[in-house]
C-alpha positions as CSV (number, residue, x, y, z in Angstrom):
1,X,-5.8,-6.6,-8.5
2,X,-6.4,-9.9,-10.7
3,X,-10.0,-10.0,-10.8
4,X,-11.2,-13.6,-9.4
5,X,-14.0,-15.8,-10.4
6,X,-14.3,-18.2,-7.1
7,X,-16.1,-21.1,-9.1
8,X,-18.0,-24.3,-7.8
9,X,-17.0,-25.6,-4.9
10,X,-16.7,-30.0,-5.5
11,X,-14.8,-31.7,-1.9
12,X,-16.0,-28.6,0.3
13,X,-19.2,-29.7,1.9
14,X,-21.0,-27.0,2.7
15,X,-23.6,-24.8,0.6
16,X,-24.6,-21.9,2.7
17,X,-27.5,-20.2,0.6
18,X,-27.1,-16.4,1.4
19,X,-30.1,-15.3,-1.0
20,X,-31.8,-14.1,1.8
21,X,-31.5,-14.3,5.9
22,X,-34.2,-17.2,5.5
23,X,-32.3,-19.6,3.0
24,X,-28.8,-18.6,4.9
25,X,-30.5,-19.9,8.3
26,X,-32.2,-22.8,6.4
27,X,-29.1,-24.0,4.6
28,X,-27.1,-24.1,8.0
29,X,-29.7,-25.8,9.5
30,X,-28.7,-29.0,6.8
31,X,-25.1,-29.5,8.5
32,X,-24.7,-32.0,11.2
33,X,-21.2,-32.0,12.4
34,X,-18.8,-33.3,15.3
35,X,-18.6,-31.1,18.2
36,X,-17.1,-31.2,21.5
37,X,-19.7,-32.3,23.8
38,X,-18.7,-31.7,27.2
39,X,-18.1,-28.0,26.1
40,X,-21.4,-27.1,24.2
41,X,-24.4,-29.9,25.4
42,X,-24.8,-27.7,29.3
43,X,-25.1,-24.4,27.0
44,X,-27.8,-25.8,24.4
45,X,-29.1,-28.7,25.0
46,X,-27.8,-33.0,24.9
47,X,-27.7,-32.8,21.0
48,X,-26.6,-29.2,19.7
49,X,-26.0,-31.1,16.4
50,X,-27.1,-28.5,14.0
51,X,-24.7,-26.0,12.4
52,X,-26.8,-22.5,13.0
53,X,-27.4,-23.7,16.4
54,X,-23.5,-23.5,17.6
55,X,-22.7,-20.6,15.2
56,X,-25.8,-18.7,17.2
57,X,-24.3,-19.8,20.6
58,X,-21.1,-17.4,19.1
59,X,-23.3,-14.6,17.8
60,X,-25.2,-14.3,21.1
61,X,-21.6,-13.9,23.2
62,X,-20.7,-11.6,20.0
63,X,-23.7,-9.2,20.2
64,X,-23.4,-9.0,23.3
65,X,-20.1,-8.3,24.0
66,X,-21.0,-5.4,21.2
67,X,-23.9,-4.2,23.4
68,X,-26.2,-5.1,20.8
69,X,-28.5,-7.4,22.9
70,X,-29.3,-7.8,26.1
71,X,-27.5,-10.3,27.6
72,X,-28.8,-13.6,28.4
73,X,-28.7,-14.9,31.8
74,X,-26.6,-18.3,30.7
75,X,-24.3,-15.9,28.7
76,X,-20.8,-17.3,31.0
77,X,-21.8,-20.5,29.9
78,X,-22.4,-19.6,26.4
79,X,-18.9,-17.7,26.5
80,X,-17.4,-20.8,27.4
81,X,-18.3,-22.8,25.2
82,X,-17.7,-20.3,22.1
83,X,-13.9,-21.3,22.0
84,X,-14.8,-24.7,21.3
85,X,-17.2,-23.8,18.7
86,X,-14.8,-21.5,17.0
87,X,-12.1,-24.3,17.1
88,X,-14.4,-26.8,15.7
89,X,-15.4,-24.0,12.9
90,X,-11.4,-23.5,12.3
91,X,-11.1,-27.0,11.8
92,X,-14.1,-26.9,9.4
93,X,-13.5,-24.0,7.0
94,X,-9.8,-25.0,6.1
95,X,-11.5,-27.9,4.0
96,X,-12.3,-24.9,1.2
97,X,-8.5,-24.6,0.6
98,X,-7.6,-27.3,-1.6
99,X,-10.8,-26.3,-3.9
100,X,-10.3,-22.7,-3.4
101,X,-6.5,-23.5,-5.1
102,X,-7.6,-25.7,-7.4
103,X,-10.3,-23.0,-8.7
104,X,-8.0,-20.1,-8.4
105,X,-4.1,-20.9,-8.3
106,X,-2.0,-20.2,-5.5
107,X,-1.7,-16.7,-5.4
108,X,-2.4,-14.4,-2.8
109,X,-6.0,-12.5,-3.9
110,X,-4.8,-8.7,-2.8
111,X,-1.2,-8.9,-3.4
112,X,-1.3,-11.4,-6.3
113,X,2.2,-12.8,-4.9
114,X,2.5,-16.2,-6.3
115,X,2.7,-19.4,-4.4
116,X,2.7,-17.6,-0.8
117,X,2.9,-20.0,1.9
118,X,1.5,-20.2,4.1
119,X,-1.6,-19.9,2.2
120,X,-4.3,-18.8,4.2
121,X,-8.3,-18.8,4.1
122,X,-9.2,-15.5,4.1
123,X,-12.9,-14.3,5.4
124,X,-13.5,-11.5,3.8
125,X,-15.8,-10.9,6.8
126,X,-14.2,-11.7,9.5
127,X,-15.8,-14.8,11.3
128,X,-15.6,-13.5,14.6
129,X,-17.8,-10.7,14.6
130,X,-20.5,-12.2,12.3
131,X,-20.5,-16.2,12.2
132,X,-23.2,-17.1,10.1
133,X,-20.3,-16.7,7.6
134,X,-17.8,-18.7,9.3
135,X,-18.6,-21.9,6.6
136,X,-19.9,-19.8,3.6
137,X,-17.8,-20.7,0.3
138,X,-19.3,-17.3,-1.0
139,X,-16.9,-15.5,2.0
140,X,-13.6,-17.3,1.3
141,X,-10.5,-16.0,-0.6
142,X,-6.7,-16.6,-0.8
143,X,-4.0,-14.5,0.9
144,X,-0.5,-14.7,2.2
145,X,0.2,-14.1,5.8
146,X,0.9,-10.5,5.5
147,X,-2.3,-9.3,3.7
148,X,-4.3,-11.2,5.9
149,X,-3.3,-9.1,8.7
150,X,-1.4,-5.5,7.8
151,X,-4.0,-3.8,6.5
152,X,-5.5,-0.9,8.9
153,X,-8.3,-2.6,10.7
154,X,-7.8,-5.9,9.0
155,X,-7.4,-9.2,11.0
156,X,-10.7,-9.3,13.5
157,X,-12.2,-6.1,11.7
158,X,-14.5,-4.5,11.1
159,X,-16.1,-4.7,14.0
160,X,-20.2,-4.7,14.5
161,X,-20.1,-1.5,15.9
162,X,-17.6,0.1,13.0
163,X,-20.3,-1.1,10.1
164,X,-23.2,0.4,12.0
165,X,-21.0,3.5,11.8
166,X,-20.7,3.5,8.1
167,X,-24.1,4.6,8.3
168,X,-27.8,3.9,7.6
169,X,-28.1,2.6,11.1
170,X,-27.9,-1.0,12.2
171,X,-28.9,-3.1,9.3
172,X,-31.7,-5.4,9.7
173,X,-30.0,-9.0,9.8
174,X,-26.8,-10.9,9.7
175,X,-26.5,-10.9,5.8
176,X,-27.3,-7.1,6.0
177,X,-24.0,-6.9,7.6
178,X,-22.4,-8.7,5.3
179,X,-24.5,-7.1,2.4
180,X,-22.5,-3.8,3.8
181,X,-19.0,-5.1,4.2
182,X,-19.1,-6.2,0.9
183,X,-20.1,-3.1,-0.6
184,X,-17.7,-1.0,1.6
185,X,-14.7,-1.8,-0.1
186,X,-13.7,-3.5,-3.9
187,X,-12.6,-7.3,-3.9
188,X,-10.8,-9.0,-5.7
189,X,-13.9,-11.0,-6.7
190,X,-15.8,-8.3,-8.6
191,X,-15.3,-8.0,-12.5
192,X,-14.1,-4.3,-11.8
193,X,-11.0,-5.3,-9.3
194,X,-8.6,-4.6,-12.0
195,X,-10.4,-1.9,-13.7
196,X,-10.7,0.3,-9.8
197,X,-6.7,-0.7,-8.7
198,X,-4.2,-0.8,-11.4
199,X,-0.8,-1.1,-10.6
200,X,1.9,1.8,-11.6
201,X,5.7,2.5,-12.3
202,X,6.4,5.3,-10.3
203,X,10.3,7.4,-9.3
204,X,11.9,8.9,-6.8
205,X,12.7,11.9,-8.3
206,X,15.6,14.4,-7.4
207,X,14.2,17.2,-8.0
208,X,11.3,17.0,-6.2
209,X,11.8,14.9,-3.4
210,X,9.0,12.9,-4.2
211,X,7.4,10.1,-5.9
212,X,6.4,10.9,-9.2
213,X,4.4,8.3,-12.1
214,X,6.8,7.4,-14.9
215,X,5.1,8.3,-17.8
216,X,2.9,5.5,-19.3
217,X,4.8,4.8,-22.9
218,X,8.7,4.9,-20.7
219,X,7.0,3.0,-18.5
220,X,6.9,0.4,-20.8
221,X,9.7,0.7,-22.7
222,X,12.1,-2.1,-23.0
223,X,15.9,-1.1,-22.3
224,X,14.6,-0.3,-19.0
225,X,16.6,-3.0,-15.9
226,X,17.2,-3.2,-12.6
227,X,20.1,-2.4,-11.2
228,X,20.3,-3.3,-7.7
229,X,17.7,-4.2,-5.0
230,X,18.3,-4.2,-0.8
231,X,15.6,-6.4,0.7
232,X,16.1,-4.6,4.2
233,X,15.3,-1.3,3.5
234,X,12.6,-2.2,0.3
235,X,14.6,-0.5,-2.2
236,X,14.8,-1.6,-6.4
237,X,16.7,1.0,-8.4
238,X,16.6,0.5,-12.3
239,X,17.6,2.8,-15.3
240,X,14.5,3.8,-16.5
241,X,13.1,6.5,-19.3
242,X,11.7,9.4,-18.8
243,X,11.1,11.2,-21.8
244,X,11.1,10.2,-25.4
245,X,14.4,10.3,-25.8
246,X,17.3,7.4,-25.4
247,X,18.8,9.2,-22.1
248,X,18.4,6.7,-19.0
249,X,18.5,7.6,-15.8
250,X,19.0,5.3,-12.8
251,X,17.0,6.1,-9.9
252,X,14.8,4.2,-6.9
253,X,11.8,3.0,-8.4
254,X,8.6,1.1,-6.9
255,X,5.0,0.2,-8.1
256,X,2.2,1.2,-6.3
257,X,-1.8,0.4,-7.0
258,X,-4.0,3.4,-8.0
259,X,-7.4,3.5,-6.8
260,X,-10.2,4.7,-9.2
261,X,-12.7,5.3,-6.6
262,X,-13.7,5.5,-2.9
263,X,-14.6,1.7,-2.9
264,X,-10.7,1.0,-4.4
265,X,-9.0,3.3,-2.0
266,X,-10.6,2.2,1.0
267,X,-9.5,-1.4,-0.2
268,X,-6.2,-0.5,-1.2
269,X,-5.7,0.7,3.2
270,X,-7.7,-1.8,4.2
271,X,-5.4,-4.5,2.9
272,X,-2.1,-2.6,3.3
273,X,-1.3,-2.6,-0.1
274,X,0.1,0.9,0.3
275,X,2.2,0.2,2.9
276,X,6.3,0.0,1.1
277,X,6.9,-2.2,3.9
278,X,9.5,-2.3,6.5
279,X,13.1,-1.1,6.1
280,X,15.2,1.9,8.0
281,X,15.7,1.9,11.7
282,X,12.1,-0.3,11.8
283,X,12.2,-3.0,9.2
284,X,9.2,-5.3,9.0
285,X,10.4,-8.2,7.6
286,X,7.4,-9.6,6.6
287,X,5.9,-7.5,4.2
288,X,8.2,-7.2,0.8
289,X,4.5,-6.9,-1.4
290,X,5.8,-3.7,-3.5
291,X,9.2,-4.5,-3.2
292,X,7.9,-7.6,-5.2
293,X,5.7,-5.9,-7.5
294,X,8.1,-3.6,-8.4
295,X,10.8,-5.9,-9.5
296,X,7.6,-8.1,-11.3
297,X,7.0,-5.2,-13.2
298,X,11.0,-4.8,-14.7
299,X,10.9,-8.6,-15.2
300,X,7.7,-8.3,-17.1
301,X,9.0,-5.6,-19.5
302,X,12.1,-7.4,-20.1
303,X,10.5,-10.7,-21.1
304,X,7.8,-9.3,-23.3
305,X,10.7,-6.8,-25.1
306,X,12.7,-9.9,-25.9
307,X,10.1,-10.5,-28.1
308,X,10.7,-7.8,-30.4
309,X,14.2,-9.3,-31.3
310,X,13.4,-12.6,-31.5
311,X,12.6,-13.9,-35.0
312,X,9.3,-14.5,-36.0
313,X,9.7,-18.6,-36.0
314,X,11.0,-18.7,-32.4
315,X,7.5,-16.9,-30.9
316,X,5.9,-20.3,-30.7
317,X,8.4,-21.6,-28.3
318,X,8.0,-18.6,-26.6
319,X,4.5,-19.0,-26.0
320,X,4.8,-22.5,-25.3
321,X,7.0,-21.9,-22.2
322,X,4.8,-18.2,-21.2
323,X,2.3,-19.4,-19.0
324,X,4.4,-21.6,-16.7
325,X,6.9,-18.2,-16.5
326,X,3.7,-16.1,-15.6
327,X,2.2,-18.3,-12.9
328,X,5.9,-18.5,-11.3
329,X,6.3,-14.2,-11.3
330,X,2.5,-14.1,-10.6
331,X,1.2,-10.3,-10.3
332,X,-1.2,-10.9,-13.0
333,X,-2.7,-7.5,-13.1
334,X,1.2,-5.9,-13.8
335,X,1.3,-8.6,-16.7
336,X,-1.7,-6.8,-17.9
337,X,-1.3,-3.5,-17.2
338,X,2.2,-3.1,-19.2
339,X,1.0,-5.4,-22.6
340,X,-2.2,-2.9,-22.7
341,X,0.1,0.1,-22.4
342,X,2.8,-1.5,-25.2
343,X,-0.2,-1.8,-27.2
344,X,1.8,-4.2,-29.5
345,X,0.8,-5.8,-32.1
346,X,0.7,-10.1,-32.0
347,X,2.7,-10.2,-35.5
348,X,1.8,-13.9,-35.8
349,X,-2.2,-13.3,-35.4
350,X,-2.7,-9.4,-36.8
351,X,-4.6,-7.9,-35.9
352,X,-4.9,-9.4,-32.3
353,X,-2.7,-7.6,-29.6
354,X,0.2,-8.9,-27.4
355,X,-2.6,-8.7,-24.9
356,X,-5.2,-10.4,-26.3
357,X,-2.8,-13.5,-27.0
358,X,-1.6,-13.6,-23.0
359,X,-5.2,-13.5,-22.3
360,X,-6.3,-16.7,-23.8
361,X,-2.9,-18.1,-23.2
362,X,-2.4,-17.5,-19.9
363,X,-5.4,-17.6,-18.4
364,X,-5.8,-21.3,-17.3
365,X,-4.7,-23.9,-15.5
366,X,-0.9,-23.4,-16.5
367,X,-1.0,-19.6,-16.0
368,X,-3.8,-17.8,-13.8
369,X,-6.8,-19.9,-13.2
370,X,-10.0,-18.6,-11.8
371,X,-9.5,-15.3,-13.5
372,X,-12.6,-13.1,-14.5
373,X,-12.1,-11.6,-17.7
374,X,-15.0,-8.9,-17.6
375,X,-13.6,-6.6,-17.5
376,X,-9.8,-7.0,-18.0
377,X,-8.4,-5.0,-21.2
């Protein structure tokens, strides 16, 4: 995964200050807001005009509906007011999006296709089951449609009862929850999201019946092309390398993420980004991810092994029109994970890598904005 650095929020109006449960309650408190009045004023009182207020009105029905509290005795009427609320909170967050772009690109945060659309804002905890967040810039990401939704549990989860269940009991407060979901998995937000999930060229081999890594330097290599792709059933096959010799040999090829660690793998289900997509006698048509990060990664060998026969005076042009071509193919981290493994040498700036140059060229507001170079290669 490219690994994101959110940045300042400037037209988004809210600030929610989740140092501790006492500044996230206190900074809500600061928002008055519009609401629908004939739904909320019999549940809260003639001017529920305070943020925390509403968004407690939807934890009460939440907590209770998760047997957490005991319910109130007004709870119908809090229930039917909530769907109000939660419109009026829709309405509310969406205003993030054009900073969230701005900061970031438009590229979808788990799959890192570029210029998805719709573009959705993504709660990273789901505003359903814990609504404090429902306005919190620090919960807010990118996604297409698909990863918003076809992970396993994604959509409305986790649900309250699910992160009791990772253990340690019920934590103590609402950012406690969130406290735990973040930790659960790895973001895209965390210096380490490319480090934990790198993205890999893998083959269908013949003699095993089963998918087997390409190794790293063939891989890499240019010569390798794609021969043919069928969007129905999610198929590219190229001629690829497999050895150091010049032999090719064309066969079905994808490229698949590989967790590091227990954090990266639960991720890597919990945003489906192991899932090959449809195909066969049950094709989801929605979900082309690897099919698109596969043929990404043939396109990205094939432009940076043009450079080796181009002459040394045309590799300013090239890196004039580079970031543009980037942005447009997107898939930032297979950018960076074939340059590392080339391991090529920037023959204009020596010692400096291939790598190093994409890095501070394309990284920006003509390439991959928003990108946290930590601990990227």
């Amino acid at each position: 995964m490219r690994p994101l650095n959110r940045g300042a929020r400037n037209a988004y109006p809210y600030n929610i200050n989740m140092a501790s449960m006492a500044t996230l309650t206190g900074s809500l408190q600061n928002y008055t807001l519009a609401y629908n009045q004939a739904a909320v004023t019999n549940v809260i009182g003639a001017n529920p005009d305070m943020e925390d207020q509403l968004d407690y009105v939807w934890l009460t029905v939440t907590k209770a509906a998760a047997a957490q509290i005991v319910a109130p005795a007004n709870l119908p009427a809090r229930t039917a007011a909530k769907p109000r609320i939660v419109e009026r909170n829709g309405d509310e967050y969406r205003r993030s999006a054009n900073d969230l772009i701005a900061n970031m690109g438009r590229f979808c945060a788990y799959c890192e296709k570029p210029n998805p659309s719709p573009l959705a804002v993504e709660h990273m905890v789901p505003k359903d089951n814990f609504p404090l967040f429902s306005l919190s810039w620090t919960n807010f990401l990118l996604t297409c449609t698909v990863c918003n939704t076809a992970g396993t549990g994604k959509g409305t989860g986790p649900s309250r009862a699910t992160v009791v269940g990772w253990g340690g009991g019920a934590p103590a407060d609402e950012l406690g929850y969130f406290t735990r979901c973040r930790n659960r998995y790895l973001w895209p937000d965390m210096p380490a999201a490319y480090q934990d999930l790198t993205p890999r060229l893998e083959y269908f081999s013949i003699s095993t019946n089963a998918w087997q890594p390409v190794p790293a330097a063939e891989s890499v290599r240019w010569g390798i092309v794609e021969l043919s792709n069928t969007y129905a059933t999610r198929e590219v096959r190229a001629s690829i390398f497999l050895d150091a010799t010049a032999q090719q040999y064309a066969r079905r090829v994808r490229v698949r993420y590989v967790p590091a660690n227990a954090a990266a793998t639960r991720a890597q289900t919990y945003f489906g980004l192991d899932q090959p997509g449809g195909g066969g006698a049950n094709p989801t048509t929605s979900d082309g991810r690897e099919f698109d990060r596969t043929r990404a990664w043939l396109a990205v060998v094939g432009d940076i092994g043009a450079l080796t026969v181009l002459p040394l005076a045309s590799w300013a042009n090239y890196w004039a029109y580079l970031p543009t071509r980037a942005a447009n193919l997107g898939h930032f981290s297979v950018w960076v994970r074939v340059l590392d493994q080339l391991n090529m040498v920037d023959q204009q700036n020596p010692p400096q890598t291939i790598l190093d140059r994409f890095l501070a060229t394309c990284v920006g507001a003509t390439g991959f904005p928003g990108t946290d170079l930590t601990q990227v290669p």
